[in-house]
C-alpha positions as CSV (number, residue, x, y, z in Angstrom):
1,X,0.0,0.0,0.0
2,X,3.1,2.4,0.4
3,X,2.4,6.5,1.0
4,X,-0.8,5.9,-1.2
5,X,-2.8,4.4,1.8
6,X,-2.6,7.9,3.5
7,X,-3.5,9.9,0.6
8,X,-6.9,9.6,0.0
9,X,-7.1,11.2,3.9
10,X,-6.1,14.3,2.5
11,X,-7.1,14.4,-0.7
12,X,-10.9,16.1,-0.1
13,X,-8.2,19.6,0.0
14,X,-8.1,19.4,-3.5
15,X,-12.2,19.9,-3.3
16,X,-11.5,23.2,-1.3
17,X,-11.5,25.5,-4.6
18,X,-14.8,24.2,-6.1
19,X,-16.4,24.6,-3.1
20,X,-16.2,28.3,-2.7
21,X,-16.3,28.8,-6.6
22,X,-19.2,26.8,-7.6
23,X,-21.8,28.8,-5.1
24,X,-20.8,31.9,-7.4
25,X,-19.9,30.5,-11.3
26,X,-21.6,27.2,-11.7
27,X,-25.5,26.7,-11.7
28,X,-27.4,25.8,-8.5
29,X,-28.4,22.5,-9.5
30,X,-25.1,21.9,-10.9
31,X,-23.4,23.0,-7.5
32,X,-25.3,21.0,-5.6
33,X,-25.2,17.9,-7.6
34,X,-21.2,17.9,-8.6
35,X,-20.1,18.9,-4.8
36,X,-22.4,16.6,-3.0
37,X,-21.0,13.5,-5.5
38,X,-17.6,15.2,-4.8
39,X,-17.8,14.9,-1.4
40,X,-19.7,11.3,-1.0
41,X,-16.6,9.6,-3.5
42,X,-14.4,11.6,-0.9
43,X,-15.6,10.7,2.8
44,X,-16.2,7.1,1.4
45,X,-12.4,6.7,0.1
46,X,-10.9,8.1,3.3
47,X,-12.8,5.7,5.7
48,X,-12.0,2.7,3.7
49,X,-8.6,4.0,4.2
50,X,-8.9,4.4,7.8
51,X,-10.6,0.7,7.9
52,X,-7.4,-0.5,6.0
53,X,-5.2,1.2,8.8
54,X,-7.1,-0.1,11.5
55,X,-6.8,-3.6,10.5
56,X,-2.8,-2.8,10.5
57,X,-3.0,-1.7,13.5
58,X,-5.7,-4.0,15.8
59,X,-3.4,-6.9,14.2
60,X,-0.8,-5.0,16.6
61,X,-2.5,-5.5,19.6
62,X,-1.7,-8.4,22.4
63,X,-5.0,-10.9,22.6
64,X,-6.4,-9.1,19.5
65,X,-9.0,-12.2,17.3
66,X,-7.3,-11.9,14.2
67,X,-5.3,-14.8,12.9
68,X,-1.9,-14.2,13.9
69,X,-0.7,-14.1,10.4
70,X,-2.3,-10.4,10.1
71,X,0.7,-9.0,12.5
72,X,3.8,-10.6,10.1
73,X,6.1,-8.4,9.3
74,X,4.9,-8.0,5.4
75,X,1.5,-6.8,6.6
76,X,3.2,-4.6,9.1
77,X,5.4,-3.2,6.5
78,X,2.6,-2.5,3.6
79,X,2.2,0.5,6.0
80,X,4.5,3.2,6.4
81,X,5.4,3.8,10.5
82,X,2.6,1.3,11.0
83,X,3.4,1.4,14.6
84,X,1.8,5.4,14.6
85,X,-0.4,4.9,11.9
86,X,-2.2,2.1,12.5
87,X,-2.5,2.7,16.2
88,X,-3.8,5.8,15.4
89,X,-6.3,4.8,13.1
90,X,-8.4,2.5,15.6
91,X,-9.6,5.6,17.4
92,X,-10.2,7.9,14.7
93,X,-12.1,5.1,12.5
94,X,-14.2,4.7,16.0
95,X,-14.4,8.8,15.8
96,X,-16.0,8.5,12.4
97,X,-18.4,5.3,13.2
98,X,-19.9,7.3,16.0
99,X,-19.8,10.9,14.7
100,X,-22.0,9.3,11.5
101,X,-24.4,7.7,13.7
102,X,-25.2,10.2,15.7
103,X,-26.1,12.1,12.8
104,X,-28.2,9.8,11.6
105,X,-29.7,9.1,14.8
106,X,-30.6,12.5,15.0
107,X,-32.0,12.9,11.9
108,X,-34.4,10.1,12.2
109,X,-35.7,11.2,15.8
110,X,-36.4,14.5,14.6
111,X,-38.1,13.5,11.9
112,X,-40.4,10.7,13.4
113,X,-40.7,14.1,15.8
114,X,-41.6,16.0,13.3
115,X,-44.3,13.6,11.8
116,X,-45.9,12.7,15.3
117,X,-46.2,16.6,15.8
118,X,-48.6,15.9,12.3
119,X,-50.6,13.4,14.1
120,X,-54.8,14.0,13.8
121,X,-54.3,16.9,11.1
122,X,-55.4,16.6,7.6
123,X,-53.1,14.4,4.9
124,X,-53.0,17.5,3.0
125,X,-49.6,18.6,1.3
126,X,-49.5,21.5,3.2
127,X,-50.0,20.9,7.3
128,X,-50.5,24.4,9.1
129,X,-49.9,24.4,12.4
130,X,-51.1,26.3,14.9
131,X,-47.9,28.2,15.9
132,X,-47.0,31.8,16.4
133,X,-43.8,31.5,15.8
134,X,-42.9,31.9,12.4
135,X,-41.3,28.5,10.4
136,X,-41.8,26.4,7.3
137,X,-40.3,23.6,6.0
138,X,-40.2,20.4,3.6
139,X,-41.0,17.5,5.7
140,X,-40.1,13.8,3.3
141,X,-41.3,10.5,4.5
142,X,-44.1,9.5,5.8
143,X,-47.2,8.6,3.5
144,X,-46.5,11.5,1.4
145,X,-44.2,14.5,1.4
146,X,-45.8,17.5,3.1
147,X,-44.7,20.9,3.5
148,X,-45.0,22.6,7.1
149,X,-45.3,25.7,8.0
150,X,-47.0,27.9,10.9
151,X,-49.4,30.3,11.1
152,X,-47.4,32.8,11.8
153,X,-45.1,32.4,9.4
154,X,-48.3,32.6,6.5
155,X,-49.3,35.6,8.9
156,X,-45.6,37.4,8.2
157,X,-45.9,37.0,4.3
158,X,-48.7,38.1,1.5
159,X,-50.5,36.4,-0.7
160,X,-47.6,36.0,-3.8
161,X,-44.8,35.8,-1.0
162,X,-46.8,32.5,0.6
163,X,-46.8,31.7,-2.9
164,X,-43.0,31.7,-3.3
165,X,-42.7,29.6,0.1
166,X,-44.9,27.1,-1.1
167,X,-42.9,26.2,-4.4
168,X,-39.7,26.9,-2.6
169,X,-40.8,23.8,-0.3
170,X,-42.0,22.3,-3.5
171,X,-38.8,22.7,-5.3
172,X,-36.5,20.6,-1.7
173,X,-39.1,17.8,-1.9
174,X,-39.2,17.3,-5.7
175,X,-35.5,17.5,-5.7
176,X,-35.0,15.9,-3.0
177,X,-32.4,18.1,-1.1
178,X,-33.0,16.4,2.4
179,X,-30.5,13.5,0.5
180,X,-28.5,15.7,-0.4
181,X,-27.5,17.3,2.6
182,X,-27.5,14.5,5.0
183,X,-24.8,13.4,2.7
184,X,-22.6,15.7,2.9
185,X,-23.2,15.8,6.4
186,X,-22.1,12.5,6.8
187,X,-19.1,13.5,4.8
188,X,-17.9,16.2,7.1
189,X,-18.6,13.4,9.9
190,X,-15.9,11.0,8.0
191,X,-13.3,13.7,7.0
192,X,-13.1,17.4,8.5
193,X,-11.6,18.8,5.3
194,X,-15.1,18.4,3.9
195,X,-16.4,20.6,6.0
196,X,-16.4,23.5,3.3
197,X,-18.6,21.0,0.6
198,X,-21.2,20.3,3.6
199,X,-21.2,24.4,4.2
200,X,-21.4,24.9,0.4
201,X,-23.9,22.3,-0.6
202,X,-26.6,24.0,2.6
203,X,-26.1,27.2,0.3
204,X,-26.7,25.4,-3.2
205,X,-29.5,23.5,-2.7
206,X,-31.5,26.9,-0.9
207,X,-30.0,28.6,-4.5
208,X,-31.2,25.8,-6.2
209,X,-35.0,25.9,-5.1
210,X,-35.1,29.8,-5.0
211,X,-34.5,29.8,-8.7
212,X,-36.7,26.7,-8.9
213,X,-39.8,29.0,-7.0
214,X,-38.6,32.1,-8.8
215,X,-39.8,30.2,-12.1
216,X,-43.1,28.7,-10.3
217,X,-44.4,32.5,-9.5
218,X,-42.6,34.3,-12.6
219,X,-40.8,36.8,-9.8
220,X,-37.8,36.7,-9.1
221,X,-37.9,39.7,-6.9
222,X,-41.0,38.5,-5.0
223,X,-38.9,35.1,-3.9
224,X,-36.4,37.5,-2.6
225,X,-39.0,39.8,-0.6
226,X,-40.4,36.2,0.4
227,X,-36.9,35.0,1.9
228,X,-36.3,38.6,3.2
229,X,-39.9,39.0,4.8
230,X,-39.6,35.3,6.4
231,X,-35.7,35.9,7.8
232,X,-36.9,39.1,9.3
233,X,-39.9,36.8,10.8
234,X,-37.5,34.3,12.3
235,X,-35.4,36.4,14.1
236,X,-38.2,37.2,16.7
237,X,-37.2,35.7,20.1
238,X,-39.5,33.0,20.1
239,X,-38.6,31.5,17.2
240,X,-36.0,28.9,16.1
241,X,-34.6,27.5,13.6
242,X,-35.3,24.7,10.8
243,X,-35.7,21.2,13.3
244,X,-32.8,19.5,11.7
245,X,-29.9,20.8,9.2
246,X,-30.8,18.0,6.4
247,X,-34.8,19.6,6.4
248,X,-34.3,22.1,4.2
249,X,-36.4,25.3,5.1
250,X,-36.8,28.8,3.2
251,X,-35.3,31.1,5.8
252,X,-32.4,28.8,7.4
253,X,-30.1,30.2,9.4
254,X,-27.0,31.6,6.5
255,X,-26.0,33.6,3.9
256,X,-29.1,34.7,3.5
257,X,-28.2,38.6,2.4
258,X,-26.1,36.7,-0.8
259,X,-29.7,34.5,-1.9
260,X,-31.6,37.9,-1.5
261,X,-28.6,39.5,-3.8
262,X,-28.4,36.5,-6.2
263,X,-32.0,36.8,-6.9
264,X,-32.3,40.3,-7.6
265,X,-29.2,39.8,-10.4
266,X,-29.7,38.0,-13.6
267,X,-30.9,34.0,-13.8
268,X,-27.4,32.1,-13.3
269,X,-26.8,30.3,-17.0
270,X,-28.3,26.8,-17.2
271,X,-24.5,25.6,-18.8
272,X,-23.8,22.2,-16.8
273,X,-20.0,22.0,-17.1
274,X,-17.7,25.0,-17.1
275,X,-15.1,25.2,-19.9
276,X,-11.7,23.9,-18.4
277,X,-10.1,27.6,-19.4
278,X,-12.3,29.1,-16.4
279,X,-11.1,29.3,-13.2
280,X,-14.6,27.2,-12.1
281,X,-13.7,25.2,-14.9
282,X,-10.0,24.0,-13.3
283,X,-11.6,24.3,-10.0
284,X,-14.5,21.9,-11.1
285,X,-11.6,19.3,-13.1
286,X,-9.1,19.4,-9.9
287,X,-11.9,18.3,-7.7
288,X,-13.0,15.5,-9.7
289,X,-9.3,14.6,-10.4
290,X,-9.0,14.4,-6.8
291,X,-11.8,12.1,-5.9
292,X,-11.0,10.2,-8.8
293,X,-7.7,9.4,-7.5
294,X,-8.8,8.8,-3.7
295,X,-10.9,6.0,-5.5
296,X,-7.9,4.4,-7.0
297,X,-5.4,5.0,-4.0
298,X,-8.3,3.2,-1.7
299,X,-9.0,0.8,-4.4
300,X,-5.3,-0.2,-5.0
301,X,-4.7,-0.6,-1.2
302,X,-7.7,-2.3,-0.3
303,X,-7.1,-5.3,-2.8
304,X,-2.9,-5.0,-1.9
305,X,-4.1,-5.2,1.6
306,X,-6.6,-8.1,1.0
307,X,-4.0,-9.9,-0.9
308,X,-1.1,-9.7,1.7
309,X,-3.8,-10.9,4.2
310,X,-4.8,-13.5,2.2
311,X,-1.1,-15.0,1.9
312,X,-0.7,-14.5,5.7
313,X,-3.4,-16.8,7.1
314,X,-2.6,-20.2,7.0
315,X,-5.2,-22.4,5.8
């Protein structure tokens, strides 16, 4: 495995250009599609990387299971310092494991939450609640995808704003942007340099059904007073915010000022792939070059590593 085991661990820096880039030059949909990929062939390659490390290194240990042929010195040296390395790995693949379930976790309890907070009201696609405080958001599962929202938030917007929240909520569920970012969540969970992307992809996907809601109502500028109008809503003290990051909502907490700004500028071009002589262009190719890479660095060390294994147990 040599050097190449430890690359793919690092490799999601080459994604750092794209991810700033694409929320300004490429296309929402675009953005949100080629970083969240980006990011999934990433944190994937990097924990199979980390498995490949542990396995070195819980071969190490005194009264470990493993057959005893998994600590010979050609296993041992397939890893560079695999005395560190491999050590070093068991608690940071642990790290991972239980960073990515507790995101799921989380996002399954809030959404059985969510749905039992539904419970005796209408199976309409729209389920108003009773609430002052202001909030909407696209709810998936269930029998049917329903968008929420309080009255108070209906109450804070007129009648072509409440029109713009409706296909914005439209635009996340049809989409299906609650996929989206819990993946990219559980990216950041299996490699902190992919932090950016999960930042990056929250902004995207908002972009994405802004532009989506802009074409529903055939206003831009009334999407961005409906976004403005519901921000200014939610900052009231009794109010919070969205009920879990990968529930996409209209007036999450962000760079809200830039959506308001992107909207009153001209519709982003539809083009799907910048031209390579762009600086989103290079950004766009050294991003895929570096996942594509981290696939065959994990790749190439997970068969070297099966194979060395393989020789070392006895039959």
């Amino acid at each position: 495995m040599g050097i190449f085991v430890f690359l793919p661990l690092v490799l999601p820096l080459t994604a750092w250009p794209i991810a700033r880039l694409a929320e300004q030059r490429l296309h929402p949909r675009t953005a949100t599609v080629l970083l969240t990929s980006v990011s999934t062939v990433l944190a994937l390659c990097s924990t199979v990387c980390l498995a490949l490390l542990m396995v070195v290194g819980t071969a190490q240990l005194p009264g470990n299971p493993l057959p005893d042929g998994w600590s010979d010195p050609e296993v041992r040296a397939s890893v560079p310092r695999h005395e560190i390395a491999g050590k070093a790995a068991i608690p940071a693949l642990l790290a991972v494991l239980a960073a990515g379930g507790r995101t799921l976790a989380r996002h399954a309890r809030v959404r059985r939450r969510a749905h039992r907070a539904l419970a005796g009201l209408p199976g309409t696609e729209v389920a108003v609640l009773p609430d002052a405080a202001p909030y909407a958001y696209a709810l998936p599962g269930g029998r049917r995808d329903r968008i929420v929202v309080s009255r108070g938030m209906l109450g804070s917007l007129a009648a072509r704003e409440r029109r713009a929240l409706f296909a914005h909520e439209r635009a996340h569920l049809a989409a299906r942007h609650h996929r989206h970012l819990l993946l990219v969540q559980l990216a950041a969970c299996a490699n902190p340099f992919l932090l950016p992307l999960r930042t990056a992809v929250a902004y995207t996907a908002e972009r994405w059904a802004d532009e989506e809601a802009a074409r529903a109502v055939g206003s831009r500028r009334v999407v961005a007073r409906a976004i403005g109008r519901a921000a200014l809503a939610a900052t009231e003290p009794a109010t919070g915010p969205a009920p879990v990051p990968t529930l996409p909502a209209l007036a999450t907490p962000g760079p809200l000022p830039r959506r308001v700004a992107a909207l009153l500028g001209p519709e982003p071009a539809a083009r799907a792939w910048p031209s390579l002589f762009t600086t989103a262009g290079l950004a766009v190719w050294t991003a895929a070059t570096g996942a594509a890479l981290s696939a065959m660095f994990s790749a190439n060390s997970a068969l070297t590593l099966a194979f060395l294994l393989h020789a070392a147990t006895p039959l």
